[in-house]
C-alpha positions in Angstrom: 6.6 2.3 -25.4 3.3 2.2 -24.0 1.5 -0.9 -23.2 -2.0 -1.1 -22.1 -2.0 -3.7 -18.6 -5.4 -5.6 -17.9 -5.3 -6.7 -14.1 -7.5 -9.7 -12.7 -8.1 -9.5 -8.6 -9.7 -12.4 -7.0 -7.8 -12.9 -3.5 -11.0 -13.4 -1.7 -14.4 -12.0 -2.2 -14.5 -9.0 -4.5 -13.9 -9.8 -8.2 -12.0 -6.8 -9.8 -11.3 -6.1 -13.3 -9.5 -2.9 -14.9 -7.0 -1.8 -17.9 -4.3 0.5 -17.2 -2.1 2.3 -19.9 1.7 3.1 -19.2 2.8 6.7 -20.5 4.7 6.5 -23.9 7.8 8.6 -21.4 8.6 9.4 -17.7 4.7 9.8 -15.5 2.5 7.6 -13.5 0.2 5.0 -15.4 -3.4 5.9 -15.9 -6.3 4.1 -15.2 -9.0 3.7 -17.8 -11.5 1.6 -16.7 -12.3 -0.4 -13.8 -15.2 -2.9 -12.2 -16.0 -4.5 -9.0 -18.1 -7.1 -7.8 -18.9 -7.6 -4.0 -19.7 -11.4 -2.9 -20.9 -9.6 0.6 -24.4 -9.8 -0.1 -23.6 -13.7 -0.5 -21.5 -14.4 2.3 -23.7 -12.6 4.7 -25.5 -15.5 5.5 -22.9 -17.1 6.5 -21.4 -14.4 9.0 -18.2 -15.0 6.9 -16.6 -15.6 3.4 -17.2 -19.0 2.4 -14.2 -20.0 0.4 -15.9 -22.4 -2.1 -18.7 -20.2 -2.6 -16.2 -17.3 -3.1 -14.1 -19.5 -5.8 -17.5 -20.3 -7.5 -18.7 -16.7 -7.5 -15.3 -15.1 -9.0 -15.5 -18.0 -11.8 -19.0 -16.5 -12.7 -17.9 -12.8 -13.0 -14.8 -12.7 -14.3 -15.2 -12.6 -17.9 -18.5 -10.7 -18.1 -16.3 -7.9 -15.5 -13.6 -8.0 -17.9 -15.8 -7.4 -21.3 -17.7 -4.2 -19.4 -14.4 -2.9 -18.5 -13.1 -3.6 -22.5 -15.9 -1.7 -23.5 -16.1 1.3 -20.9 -12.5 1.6 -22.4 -13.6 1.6 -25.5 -10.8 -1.6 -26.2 -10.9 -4.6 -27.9 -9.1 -7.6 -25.9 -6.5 -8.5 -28.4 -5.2 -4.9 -28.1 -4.1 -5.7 -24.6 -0.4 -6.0 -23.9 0.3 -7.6 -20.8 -2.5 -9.9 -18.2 -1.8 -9.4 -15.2 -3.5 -11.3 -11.9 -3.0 -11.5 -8.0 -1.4 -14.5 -7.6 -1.4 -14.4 -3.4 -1.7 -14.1 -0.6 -5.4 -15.2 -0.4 -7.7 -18.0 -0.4 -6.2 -20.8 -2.4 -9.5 -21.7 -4.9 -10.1 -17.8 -5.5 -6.2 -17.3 -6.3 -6.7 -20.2 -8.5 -9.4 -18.8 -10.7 -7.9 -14.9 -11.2 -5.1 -17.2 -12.0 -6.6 -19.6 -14.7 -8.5 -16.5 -16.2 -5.4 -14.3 -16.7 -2.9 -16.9 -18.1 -6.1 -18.6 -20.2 -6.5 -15.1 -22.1 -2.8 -14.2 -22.3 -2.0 -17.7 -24.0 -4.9 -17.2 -26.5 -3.8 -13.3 -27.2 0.1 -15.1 -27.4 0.8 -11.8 -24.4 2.5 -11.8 -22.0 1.1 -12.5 -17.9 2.4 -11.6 -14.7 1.2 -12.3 -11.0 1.2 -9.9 -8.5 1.3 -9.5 -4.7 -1.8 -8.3 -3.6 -0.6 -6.5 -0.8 1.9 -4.7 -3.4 -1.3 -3.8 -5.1 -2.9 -2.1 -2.1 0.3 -0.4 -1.2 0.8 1.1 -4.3 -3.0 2.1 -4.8 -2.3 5.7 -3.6 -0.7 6.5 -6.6 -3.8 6.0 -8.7 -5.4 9.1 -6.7 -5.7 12.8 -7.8 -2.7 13.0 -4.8 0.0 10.4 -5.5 2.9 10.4 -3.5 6.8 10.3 -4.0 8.9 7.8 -2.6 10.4 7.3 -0.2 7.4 6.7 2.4 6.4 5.1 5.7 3.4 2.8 4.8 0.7 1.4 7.3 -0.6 -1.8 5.4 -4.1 -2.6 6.9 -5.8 -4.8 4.9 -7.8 -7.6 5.9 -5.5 -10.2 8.3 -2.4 -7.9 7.5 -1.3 -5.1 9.9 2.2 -3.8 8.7 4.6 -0.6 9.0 6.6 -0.7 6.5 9.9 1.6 5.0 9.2 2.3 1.1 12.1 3.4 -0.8 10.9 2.5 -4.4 8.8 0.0 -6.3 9.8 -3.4 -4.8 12.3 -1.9 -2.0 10.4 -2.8 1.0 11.4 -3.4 4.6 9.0 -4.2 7.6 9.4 -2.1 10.2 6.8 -3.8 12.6 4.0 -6.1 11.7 1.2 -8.1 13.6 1.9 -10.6 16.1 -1.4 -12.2 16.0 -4.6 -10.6 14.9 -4.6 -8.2 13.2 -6.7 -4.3 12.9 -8.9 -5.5 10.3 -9.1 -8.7 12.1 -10.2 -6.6 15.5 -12.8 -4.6 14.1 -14.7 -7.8 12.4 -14.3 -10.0 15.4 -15.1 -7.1 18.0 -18.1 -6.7 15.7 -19.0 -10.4 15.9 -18.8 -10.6 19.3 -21.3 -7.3 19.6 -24.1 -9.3 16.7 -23.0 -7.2 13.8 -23.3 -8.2 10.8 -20.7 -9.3 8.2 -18.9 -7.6 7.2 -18.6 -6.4 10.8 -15.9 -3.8 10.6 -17.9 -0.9 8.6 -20.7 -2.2 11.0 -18.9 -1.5 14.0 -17.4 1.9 12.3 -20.8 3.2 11.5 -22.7 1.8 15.4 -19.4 4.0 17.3 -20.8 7.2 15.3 -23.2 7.3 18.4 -21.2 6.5 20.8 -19.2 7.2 23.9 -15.6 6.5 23.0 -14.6 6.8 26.8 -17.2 4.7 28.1 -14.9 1.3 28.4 -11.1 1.7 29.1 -10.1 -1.0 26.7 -6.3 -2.3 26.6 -4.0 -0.5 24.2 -1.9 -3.6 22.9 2.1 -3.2 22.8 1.2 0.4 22.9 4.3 1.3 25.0 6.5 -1.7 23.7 9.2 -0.1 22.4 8.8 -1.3 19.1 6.3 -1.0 15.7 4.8 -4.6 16.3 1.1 -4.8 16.8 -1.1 -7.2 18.6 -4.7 -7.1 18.7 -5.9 -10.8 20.1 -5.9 -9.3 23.7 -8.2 -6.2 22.2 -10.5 -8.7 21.0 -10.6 -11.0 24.6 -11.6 -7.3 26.2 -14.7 -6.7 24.2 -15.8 -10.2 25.0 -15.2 -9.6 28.6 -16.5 -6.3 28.4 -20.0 -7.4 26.4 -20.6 -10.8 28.9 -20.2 -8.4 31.8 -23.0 -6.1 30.4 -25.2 -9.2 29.5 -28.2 -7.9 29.0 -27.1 -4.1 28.8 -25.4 -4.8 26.2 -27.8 -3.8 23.5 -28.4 -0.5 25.4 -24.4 -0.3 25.4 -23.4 -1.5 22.1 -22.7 1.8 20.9 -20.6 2.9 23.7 -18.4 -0.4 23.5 -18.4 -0.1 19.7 -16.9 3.5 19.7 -14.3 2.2 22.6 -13.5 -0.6 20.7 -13.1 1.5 17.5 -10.6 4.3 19.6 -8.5 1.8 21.2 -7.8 0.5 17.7 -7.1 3.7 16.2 -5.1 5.3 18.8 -2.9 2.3 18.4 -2.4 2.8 14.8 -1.7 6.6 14.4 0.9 6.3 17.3 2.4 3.5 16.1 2.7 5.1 12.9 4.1 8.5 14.3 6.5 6.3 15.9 8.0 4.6 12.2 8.0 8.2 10.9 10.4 9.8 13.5 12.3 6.3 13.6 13.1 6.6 10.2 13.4 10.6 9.8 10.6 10.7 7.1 8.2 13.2 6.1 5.7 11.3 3.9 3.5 8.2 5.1 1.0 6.2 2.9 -1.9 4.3 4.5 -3.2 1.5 2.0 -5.6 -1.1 2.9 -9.2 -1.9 3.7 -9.5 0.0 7.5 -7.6 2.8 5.6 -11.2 3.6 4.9 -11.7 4.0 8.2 -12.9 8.0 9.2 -12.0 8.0 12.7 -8.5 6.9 11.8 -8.1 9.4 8.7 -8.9 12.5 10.9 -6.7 11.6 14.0 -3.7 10.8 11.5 -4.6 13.7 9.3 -4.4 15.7 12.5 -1.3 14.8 14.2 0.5 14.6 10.9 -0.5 18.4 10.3 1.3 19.1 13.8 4.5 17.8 12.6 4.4 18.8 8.7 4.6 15.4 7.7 2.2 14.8 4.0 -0.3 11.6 4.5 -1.8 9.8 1.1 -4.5 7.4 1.2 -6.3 5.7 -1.8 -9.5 7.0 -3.2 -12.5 5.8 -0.8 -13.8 3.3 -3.8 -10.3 1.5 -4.7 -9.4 0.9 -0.5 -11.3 -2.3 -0.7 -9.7 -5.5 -3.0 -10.1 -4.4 -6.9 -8.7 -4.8 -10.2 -7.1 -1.1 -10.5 -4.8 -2.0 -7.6 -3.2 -5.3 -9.5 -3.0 -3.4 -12.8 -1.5 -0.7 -11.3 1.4 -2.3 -9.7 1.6 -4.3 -12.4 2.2 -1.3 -14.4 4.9 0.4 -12.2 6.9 -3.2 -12.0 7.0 -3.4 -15.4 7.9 0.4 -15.4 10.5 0.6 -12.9 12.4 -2.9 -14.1 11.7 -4.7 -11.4 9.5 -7.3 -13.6 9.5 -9.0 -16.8 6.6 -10.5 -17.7 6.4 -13.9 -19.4 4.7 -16.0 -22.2 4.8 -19.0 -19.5 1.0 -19.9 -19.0 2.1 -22.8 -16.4 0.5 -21.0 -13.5 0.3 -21.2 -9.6 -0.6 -18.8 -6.5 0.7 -18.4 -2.8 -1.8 -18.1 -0.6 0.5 -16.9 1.7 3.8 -14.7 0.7 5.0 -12.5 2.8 5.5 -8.8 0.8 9.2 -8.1 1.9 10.2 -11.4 0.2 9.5 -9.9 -3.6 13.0 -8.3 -5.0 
């Protein structure tokens, strides 16, 4: 039976809508139609997202999102089967209103909802590219203040292979960018400044490079850079490429070996990289690269759905519902988890 899945994202400060439609048989879901709205333009002022502005924001797009993507499906609401909604980890208030939204419309439609794990969502996202992969997988999870390796055997069989200590990647590149007068959101700042720079200029720590295990740190990374810039005082704006590219390598390097590390602990041939800094160029082509050397396939989301969207919740909606794992409920008594850690969901 197919069932066509409407997914509500509102973690933090993107508002995402989108439909997606199971297969009637066996075969991935297929996404429809999807919108986006970025709060960065909003948030800039502030050099940071601004959680009641960000709750405030997501209540004002929601519905007009979800009509647009209706009608680029060319759907009527009351032909949707399931609402689905992130329900954490996140900001609390923006949790609250993807939340109210979802189980508000599934109790007037008499539908079922069901809440998701965001970081599920950006873990599966691959699979909505023209590439998908097959499980099993390794998967580097770098979104936002997550940094995770992770074993992937099916939909909902997860186990953390190594995860952040303290900050973590996504965490490194907005605070390094801070620290150099970037503007928020700093990471793609400090992505696009290395472009002309000198990636050898600063010999920056490598964190728990050589540790022995798949945990990451990325705090001392950050207490480097502001070393680093304070000791160039007023180079620094002469140098800010140079210690942006440095910054960005360090990071990087850290990441792909890390990664190449999980694969040959766990024997696998296949690794996913989901997440925000999976947008990241530098870190595309070295992975690419040294996972060509050992024959080893690497998926990444399409460019557009690596940042927090609507596709991403419907989509691992879909494939819970799909693989049994889920069953989604006409209970419209609602609440989020702001935090939840992703190897907890059975």
């Amino acid at each position: 039976m197919s069932l066509l899945i409407l997914g509500i994202e509102s973690s933090c400060d993107e508002t995402g809508v989108a439909l997606v439609r199971t297969p009637e048989g066996a075969g991935l879901p297929q996404l429809l139609s999807h919108a986006l709205h970025s709060q960065i333009e909003m948030h800039r002022a502030y050099g940071g997202v601004v959680p009641e502005l960000a709750s405030r924001d997501h209540i004002r797009r929601v519905l007009p999102l979800t009509q647009r993507v209706l009608d680029d499906a060319g759907c009527a609401l009351d032909e949707v089967d399931v609402v689905a909604f992130t329900r954490g980890p996140g900001l609390a208030g923006a949790l609250l209103v993807g939340a109210g939204a979802a189980c508000a419309m599934a109790a007037a439609l008499d539908k079922p909802v069901l809440g998701i794990h965001h970081l599920e969502g950006h873990l599966l996202s691959p699979f909505l590219s023209a590439d998908p992969p097959e499980f099993p997988f390794v998967a580097l999870l770098v979104s936002g203040g997550h940094t995770q390796l992770m074993r992937v055997d099916g939909v909902g069989r997860y186990a953390i292979l190594g995860e952040t200590i303290d900050d973590a990647a996504g965490e490194a590149f907005d605070k390094s960018a801070k620290l150099l007068g970037l503007p928020y959101p700093g990471g793609p700042e400090l992505a696009r400044l290395a472009q002309g720079g000198d990636e050898q200029a600063f010999k920056l720590p490598r964190p728990l490079l050589h540790s022995g295990d798949l945990d990451f740190s990325f705090a001392g990374l950050k207490t480097a850079v502001l070393t680093q810039a304070k000791k160039l005082g007023d180079e620094l704006d002469a140098r800010k490429a140079d210690l942006a590219a440095s910054t960005q390598a360090a990071i990087v390097e850290v990441l792909v070996k890390k990664t190449l590390a999980a694969l040959k602990q766990t024997g696998m041939k296949r690794v996913v990289v989901a997440g925000g800094v999976g947008a990241n160029k530098m870190l595309r082509e070295q992975l690419d690269a040294a996972c060509a050397r050992r024959q080893i396939r690497v998926h990444y989301p399409e460019l557009h759905l690596c940042t927090d969207n609507g596709a991403m919740i419907a989509m691992a909606a879909a494939m819970r519902l799909q693989a049994g794992r889920e069953a989604a409920q006409k209970s419209y008594a609602f609440d989020v988890k702001p935090r939840w850690p992703l190897d907890s969901l059975a």
